[in-house]
RODO-2510 file (C-alpha; in nm, 4 decimals, decimal comma):
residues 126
     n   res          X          Y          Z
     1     x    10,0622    -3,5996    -5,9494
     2     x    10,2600    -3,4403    -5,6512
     3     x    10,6118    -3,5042    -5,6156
     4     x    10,5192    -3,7384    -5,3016
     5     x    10,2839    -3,9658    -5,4936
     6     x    10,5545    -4,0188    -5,7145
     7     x    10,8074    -4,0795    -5,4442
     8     x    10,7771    -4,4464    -5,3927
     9     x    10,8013    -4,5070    -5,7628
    10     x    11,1596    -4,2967    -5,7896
    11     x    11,2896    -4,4435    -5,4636
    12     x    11,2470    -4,7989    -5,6362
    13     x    11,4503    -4,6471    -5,8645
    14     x    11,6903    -4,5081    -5,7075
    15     x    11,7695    -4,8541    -5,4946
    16     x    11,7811    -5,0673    -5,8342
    17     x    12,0143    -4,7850    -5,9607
    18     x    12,2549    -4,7886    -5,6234
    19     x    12,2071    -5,1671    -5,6252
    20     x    12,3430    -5,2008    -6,0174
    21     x    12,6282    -4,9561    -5,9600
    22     x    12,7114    -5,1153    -5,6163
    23     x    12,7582    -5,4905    -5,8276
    24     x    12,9201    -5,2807    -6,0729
    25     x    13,2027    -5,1517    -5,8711
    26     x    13,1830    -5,5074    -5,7106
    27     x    13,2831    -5,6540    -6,0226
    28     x    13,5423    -5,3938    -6,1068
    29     x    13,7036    -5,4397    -5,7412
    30     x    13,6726    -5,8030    -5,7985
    31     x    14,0022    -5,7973    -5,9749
    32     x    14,1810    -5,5710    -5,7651
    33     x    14,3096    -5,7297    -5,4329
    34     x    14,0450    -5,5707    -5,1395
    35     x    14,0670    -5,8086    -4,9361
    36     x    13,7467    -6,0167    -4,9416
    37     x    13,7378    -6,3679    -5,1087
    38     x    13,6869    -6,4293    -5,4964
    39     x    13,3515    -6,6349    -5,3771
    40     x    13,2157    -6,3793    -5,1399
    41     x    13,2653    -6,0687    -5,3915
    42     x    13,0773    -6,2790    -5,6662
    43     x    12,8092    -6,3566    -5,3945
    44     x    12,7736    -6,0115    -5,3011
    45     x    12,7573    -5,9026    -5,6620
    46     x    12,5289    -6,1029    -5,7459
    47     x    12,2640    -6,0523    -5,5129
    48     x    12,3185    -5,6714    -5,5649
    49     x    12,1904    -5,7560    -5,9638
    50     x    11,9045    -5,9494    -5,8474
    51     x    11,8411    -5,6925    -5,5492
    52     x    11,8463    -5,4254    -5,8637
    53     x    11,6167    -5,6267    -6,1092
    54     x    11,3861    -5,6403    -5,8496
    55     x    11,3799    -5,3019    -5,7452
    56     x    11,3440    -5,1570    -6,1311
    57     x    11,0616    -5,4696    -6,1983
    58     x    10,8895    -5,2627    -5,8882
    59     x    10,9596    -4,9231    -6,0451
    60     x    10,8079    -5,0424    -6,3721
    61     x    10,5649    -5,2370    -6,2743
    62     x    10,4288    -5,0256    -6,0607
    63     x    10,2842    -5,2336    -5,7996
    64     x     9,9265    -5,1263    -5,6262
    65     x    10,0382    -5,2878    -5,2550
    66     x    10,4102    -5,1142    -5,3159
    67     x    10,4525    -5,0640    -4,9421
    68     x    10,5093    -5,4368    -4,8661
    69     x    10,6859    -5,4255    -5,2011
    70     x    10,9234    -5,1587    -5,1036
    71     x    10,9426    -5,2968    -4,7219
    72     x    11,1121    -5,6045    -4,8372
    73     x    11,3915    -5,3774    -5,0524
    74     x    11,4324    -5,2350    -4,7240
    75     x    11,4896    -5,5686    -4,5197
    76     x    11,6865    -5,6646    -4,8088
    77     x    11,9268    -5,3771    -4,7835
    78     x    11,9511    -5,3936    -4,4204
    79     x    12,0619    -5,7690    -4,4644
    80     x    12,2796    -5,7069    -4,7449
    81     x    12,4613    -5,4363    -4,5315
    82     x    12,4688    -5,6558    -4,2191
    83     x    12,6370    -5,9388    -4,4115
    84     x    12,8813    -5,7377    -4,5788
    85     x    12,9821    -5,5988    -4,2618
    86     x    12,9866    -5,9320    -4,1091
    87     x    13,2080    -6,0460    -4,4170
    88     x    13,4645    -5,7269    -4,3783
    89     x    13,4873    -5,8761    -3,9900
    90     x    13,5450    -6,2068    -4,0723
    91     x    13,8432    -6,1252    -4,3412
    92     x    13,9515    -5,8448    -4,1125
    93     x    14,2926    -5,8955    -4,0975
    94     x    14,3589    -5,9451    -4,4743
    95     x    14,1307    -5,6596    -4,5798
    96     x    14,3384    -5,3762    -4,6103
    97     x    14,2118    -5,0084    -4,4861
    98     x    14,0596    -4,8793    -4,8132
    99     x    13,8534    -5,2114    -4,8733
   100     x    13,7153    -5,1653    -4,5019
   101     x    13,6429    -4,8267    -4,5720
   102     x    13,4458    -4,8648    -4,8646
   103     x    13,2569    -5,1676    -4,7761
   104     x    13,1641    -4,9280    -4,4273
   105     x    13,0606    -4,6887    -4,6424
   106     x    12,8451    -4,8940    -4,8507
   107     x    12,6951    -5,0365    -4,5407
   108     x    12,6187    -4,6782    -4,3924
   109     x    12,4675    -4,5900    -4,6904
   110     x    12,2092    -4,9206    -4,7368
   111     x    12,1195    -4,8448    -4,3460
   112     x    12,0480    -4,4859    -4,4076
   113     x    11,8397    -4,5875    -4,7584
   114     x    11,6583    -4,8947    -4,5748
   115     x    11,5556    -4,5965    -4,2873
   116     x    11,3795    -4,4324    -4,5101
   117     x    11,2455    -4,6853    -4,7494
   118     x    11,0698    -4,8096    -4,4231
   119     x    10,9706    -4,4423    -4,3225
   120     x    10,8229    -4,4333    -4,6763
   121     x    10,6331    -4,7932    -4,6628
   122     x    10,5398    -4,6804    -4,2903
   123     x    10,3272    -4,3624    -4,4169
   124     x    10,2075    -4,4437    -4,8093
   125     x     9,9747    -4,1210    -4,7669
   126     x    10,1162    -3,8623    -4,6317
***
């Protein structure tokens, strides 16, 4: 099978992988003090586990419609990034400069990753 046949399978892997590390480092931030509520950290953690078993039940499971499949990981990740830059906004003031930088960053990267999921989902044969 050509590498591009295979590409919506690994890219479902690749978000439940980003999506497991980014709870991850959620969690591990979670004790240190970046700024952002105890109850909004959890929350964001813990729709980046579901957003991840999700995305590796698609990888494994191997869906036959995976373009709707893989066009709702990317409307997922473009909410997720919206609200967590809406959350950095609202806590502005008490979230200090490295917290902002790395919940832009995470943002940036769901954005860029939710551009191409859709590109992907958009064209399922080329």
């Amino acid at each position: 099978m050509p590498v591009r046949g295979r590409l919506h399978h690994l890219i479902f892997l690749l978000d439940g992988t980003g999506a497991l590390l980014s709870a991850g480092l959620l969690l591990m931030l979670y004790t240190l003090e970046v700024g952002l509520p105890d109850r909004v950290m959890v929350f964001l953690a813990g729709v980046a586990l579901v957003f991840a078993l999700y995305a590796f039940g698609c990888h494994f499971l191997r869906p036959v419609r995976w373009p709707s499949f893989l066009r709702l990981v990317a409307v997922a990740n473009l909410l997720y990034a919206i609200s967590t830059v809406g959350f950095v906004l609202l806590f502005y003031e008490q979230t200090p400069i490295p917290g902002r930088i790395f919940f832009f960053a995470e943002a940036g990267v769901l954005l860029a990753l939710a551009s191409f999921e859709l590109r992907i989902a958009s064209n399922p044969e080329k």
